[in-house]
PyMOL commands that place a pseudoatom at each C-alpha (Angstrom):
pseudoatom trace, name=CA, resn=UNK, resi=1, chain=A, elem=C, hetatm=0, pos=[155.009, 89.762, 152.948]
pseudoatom trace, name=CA, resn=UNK, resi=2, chain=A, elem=C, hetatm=0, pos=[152.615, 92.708, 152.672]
pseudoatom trace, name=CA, resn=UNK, resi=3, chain=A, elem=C, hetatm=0, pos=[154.962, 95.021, 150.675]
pseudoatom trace, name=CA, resn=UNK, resi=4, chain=A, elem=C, hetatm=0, pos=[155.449, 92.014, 147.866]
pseudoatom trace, name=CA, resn=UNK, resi=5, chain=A, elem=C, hetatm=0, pos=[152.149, 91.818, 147.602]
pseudoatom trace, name=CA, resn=UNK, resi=6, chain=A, elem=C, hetatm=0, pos=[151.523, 95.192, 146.960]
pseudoatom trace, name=CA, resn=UNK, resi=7, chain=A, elem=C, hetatm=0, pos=[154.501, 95.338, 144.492]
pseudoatom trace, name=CA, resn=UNK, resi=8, chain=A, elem=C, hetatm=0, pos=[154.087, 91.977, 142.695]
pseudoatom trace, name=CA, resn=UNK, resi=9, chain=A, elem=C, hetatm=0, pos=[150.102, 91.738, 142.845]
pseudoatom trace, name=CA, resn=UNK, resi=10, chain=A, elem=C, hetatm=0, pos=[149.269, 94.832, 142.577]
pseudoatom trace, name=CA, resn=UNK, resi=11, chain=A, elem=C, hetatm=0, pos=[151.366, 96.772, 140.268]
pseudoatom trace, name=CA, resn=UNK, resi=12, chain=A, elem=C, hetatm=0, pos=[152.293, 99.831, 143.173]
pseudoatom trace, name=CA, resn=UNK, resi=13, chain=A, elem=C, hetatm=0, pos=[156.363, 100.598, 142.133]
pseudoatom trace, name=CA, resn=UNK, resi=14, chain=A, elem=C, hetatm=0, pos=[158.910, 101.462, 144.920]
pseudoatom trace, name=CA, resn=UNK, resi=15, chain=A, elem=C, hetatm=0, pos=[161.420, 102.993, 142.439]
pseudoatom trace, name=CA, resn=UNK, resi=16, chain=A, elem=C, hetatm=0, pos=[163.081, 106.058, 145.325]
pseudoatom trace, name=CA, resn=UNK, resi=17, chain=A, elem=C, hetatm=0, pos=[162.486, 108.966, 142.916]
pseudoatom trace, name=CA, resn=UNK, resi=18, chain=A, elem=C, hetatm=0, pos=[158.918, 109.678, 143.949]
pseudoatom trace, name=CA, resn=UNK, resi=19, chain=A, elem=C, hetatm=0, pos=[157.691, 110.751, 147.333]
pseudoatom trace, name=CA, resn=UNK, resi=20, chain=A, elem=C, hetatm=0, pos=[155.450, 112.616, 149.803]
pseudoatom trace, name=CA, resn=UNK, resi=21, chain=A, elem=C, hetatm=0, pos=[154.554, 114.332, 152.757]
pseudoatom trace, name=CA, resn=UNK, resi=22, chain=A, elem=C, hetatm=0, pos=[153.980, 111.931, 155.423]
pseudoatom trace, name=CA, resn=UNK, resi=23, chain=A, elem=C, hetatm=0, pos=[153.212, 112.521, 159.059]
pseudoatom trace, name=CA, resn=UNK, resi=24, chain=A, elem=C, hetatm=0, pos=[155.613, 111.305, 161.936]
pseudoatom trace, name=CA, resn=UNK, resi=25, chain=A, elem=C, hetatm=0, pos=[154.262, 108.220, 162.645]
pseudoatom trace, name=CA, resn=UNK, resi=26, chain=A, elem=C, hetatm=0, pos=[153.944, 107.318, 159.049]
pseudoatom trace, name=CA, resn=UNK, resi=27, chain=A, elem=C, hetatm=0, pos=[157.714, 107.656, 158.461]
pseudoatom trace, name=CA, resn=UNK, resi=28, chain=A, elem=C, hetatm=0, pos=[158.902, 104.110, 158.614]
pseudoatom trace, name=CA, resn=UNK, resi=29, chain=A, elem=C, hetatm=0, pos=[156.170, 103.134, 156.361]
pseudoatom trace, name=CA, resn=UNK, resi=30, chain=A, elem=C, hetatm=0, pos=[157.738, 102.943, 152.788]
pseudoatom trace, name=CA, resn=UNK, resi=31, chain=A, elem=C, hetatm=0, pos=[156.196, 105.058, 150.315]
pseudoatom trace, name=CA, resn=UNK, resi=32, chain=A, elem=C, hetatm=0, pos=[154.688, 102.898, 147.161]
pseudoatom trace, name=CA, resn=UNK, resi=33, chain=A, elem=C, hetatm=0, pos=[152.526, 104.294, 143.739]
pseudoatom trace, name=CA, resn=UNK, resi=34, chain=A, elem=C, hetatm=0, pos=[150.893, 103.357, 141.053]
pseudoatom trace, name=CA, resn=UNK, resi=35, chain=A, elem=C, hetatm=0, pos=[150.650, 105.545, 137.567]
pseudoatom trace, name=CA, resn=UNK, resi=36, chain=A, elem=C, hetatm=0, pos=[147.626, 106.601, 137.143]
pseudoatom trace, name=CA, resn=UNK, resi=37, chain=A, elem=C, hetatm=0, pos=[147.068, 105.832, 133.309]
pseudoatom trace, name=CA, resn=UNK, resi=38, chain=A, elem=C, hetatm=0, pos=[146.551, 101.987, 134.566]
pseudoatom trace, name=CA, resn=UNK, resi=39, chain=A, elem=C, hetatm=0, pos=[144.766, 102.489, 137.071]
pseudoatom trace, name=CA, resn=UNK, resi=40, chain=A, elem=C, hetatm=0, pos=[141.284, 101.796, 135.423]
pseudoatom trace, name=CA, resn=UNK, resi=41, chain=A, elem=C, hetatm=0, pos=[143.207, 98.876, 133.510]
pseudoatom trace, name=CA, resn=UNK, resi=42, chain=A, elem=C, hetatm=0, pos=[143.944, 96.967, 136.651]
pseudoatom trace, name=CA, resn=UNK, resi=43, chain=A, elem=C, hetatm=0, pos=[140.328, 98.036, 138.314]
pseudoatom trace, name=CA, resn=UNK, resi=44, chain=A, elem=C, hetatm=0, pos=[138.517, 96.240, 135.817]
pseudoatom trace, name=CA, resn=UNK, resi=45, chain=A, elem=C, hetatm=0, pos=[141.039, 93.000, 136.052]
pseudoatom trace, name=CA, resn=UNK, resi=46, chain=A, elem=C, hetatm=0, pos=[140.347, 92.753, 139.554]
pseudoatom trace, name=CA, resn=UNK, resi=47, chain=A, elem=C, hetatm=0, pos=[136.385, 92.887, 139.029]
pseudoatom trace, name=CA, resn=UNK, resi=48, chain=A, elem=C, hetatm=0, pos=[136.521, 90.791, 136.316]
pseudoatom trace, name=CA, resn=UNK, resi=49, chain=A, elem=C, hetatm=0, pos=[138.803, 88.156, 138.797]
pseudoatom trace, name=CA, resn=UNK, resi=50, chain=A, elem=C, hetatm=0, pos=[137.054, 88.422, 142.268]
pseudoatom trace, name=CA, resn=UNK, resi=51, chain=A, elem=C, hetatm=0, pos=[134.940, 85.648, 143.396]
pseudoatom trace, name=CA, resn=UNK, resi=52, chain=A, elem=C, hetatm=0, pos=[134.740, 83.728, 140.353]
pseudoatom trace, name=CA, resn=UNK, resi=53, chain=A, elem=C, hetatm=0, pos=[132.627, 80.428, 140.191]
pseudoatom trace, name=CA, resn=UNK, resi=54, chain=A, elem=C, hetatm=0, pos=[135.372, 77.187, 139.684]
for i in range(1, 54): cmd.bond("trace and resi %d" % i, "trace and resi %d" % (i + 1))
show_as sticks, trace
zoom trace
C-alpha cells in the first residue's frame, strides 16, 4: 500500500496533531509530514541508494 510506503520507506509521520488547508477534493486524502531537520539526511540516503551497480 501507497500510504505504508510513504510511512515506512520514507520517514513521512501520520501522528493527527499536525494538519493543513486542503481543498475539497483533497479531503479524503490523509495528511502525512516529514520534519524538516532530516530532510537533507534522508535526500542524500536516497542518492547515495538509487540505481546502484550489483
Amino acid at each position: 500500500m501507497l500510504f505504508d510506503y510513504y510511512q515506512n520507506q520514507m520517514g513521512f509521520a501520520d501522528e493527527g496533531e499536525k494538519a493543513t488547508a486542503k481543498p475539497l477534493y483533497d479531503l479524503s486524502c490523509k495528511f502525512m509530514y516529514q520534519e524538516a531537520e532530516t530532510l537533507e539526511t534522508r535526500r542524500q540516503e536516497f542518492f547515495d541508494n538509487f540505481n546502484t551497480k550489483e
